[in-house]
C-alpha positions in Angstrom: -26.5 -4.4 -38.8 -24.6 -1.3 -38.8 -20.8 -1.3 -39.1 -18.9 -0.4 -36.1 -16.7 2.6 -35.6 -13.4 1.8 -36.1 -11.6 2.1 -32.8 -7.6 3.0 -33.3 -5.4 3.0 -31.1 -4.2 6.4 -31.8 -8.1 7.9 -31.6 -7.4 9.4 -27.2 -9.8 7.3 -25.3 -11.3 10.1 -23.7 -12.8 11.5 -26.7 -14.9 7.9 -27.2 -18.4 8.5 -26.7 -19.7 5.7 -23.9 -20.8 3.1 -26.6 -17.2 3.2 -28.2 -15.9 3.0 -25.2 -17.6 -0.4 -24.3 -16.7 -1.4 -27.6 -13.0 -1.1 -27.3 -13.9 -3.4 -24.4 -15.5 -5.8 -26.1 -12.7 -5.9 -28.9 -9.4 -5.6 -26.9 -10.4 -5.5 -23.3 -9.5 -2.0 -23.4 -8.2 -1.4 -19.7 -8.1 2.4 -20.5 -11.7 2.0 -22.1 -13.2 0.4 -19.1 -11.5 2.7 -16.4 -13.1 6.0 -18.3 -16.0 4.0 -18.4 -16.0 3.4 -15.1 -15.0 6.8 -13.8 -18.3 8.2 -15.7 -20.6 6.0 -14.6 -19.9 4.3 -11.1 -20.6 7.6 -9.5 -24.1 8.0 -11.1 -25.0 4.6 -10.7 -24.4 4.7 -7.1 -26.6 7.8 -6.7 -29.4 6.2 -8.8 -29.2 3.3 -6.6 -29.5 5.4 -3.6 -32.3 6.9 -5.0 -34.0 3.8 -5.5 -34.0 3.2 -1.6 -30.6 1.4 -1.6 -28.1 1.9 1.4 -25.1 3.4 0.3 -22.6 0.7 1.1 -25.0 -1.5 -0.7 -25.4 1.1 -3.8 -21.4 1.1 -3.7 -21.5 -2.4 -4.1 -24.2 -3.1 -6.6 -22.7 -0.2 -8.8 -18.7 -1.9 -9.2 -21.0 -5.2 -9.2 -22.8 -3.5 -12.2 -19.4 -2.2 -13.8 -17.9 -5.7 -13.4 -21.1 -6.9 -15.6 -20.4 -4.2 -18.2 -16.7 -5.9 -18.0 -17.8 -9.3 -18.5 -20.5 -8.4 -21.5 -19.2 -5.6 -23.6 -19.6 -8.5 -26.3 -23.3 -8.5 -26.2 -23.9 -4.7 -26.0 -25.8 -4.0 -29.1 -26.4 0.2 -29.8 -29.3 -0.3 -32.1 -31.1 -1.9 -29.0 -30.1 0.9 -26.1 -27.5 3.2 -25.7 -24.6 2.9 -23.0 -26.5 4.6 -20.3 -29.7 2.7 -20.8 -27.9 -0.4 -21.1 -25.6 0.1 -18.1 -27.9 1.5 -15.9 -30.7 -1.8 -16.7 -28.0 -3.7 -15.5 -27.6 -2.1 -12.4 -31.3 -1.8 -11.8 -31.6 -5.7 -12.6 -28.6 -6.5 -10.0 -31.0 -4.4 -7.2 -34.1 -6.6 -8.0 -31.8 -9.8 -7.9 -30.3 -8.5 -4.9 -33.5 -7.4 -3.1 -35.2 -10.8 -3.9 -32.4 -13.0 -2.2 -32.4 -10.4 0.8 -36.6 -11.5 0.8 -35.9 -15.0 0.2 -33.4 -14.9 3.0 -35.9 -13.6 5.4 -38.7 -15.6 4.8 -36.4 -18.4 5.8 -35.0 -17.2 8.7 -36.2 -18.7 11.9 -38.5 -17.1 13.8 -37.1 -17.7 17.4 -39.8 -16.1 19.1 -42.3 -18.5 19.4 -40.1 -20.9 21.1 -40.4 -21.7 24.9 -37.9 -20.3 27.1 -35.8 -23.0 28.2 -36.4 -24.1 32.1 -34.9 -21.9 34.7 -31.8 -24.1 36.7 -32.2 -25.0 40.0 -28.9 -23.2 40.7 -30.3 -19.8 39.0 -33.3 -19.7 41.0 -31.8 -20.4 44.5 -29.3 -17.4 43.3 -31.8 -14.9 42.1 -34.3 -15.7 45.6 -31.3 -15.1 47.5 -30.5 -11.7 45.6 -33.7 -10.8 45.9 -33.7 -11.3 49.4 -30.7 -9.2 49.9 -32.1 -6.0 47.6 -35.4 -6.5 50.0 -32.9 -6.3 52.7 -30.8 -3.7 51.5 -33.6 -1.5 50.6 -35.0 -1.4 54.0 -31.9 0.8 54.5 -33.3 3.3 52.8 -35.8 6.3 53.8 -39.4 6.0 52.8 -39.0 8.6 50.3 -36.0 7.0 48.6 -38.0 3.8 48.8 -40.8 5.1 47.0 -38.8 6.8 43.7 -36.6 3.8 43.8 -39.7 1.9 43.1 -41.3 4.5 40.8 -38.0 4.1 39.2 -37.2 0.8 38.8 -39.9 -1.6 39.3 -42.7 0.9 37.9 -40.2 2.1 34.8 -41.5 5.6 35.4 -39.6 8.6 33.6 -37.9 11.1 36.4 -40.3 13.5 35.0 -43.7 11.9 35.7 -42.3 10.7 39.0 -41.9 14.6 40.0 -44.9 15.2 38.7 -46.7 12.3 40.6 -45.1 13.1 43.7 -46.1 16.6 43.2 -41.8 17.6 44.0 -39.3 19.3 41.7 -37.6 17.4 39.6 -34.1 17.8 40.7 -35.8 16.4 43.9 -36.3 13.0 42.5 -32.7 12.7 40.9 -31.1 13.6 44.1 -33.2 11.2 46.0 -32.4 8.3 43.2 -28.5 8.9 43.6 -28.1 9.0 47.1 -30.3 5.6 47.3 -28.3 4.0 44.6 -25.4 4.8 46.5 -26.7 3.5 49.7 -27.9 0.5 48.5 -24.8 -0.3 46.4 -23.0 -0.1 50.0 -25.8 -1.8 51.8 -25.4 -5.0 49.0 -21.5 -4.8 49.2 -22.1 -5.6 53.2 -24.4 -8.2 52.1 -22.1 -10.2 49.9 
């Protein structure tokens, strides 16, 4: 095993190389040690992570996540194995696979709501929507045949403005004007009704 450097206090910090750096960690919980550290790598990390398909608040996350780990074992870094940047940025990497595994594992055990029955209509509901209905059948018998006909175009057809004109074989402005001014009428003609 090599020896390692000797780390003195009166060595500047910012002159450490990465590895010395997490060693001063591991030996003193160097606070100065781990905020250099931190500084020089948190940045990258996040980038990397974002390059890796991560979200950005997520990569923000996973990288201080990843800093934290570098915190919590500086004890078992070991330079023969990796340098600082390999080792820091396999821990980040690892912390995406853990995280995008729960995220999976989370989904396939969601519930699927989709498949289930709607729940029965209440008698109240449906004696309130047939009388609606029966007052916008009303109401729109207020209206002229051509507002009648891009109302329903509109609405009940979900036709685009645009294809409406063009179905109609009228300008487009046409078929906006003629949608206002029934709105309008029939938002009087339901405020009579009510």
């Amino acid at each position: 095993m090599t020896p390692e450097p000797s780390i003195e206090t009166s060595e500047p910090a910012r002159e450490l190389a990465p590895e010395d750096l997490i060693v001063a960690i591991a030996v003193r919980a160097d606070r100065d040690a781990f905020a250099r550290l931190f500084q020089l790598f948190a940045p990258r990390l996040k980038s990397y992570l974002i390059g890796l398909g991560t979200t950005p608040p997520a990569a923000e996350e996973l990288a201080q996540e990843a800093m934290l780990s570098v915190w919590r074992k500086a004890a078992f870094f070991n330079r023969s194995r990796a340098g600082a940047s390999t080792w820091i940025f396999t821990i980040a990497r690892n912390l995406r696979i853990d995280a995008a595994r729960k995220e999976r594992s989370a989904l396939a055990y969601a519930v699927d709501l989709s498949e289930e029955p709607d729940a029965p209509e209440q008698p109240d509901a449906i004696v309130s929507g047939a009388e609606r209905d029966l007052k916008v059948r009303e109401a729109l018998k207020s209206l002229t045949p051509d507002q009648v006909t891009v109302v329903r175009m509109s609405f009940f057809q979900e036709k685009p403005h645009s294809e409406i004109a063009a179905d109609l074989g009228i300008p487009l402005g046409t078929v906006k004007s003629r949608v206002r001014l029934a709105m309008a009428r029939l938002r009087e003609r339901l405020e009579e009704l009510l």
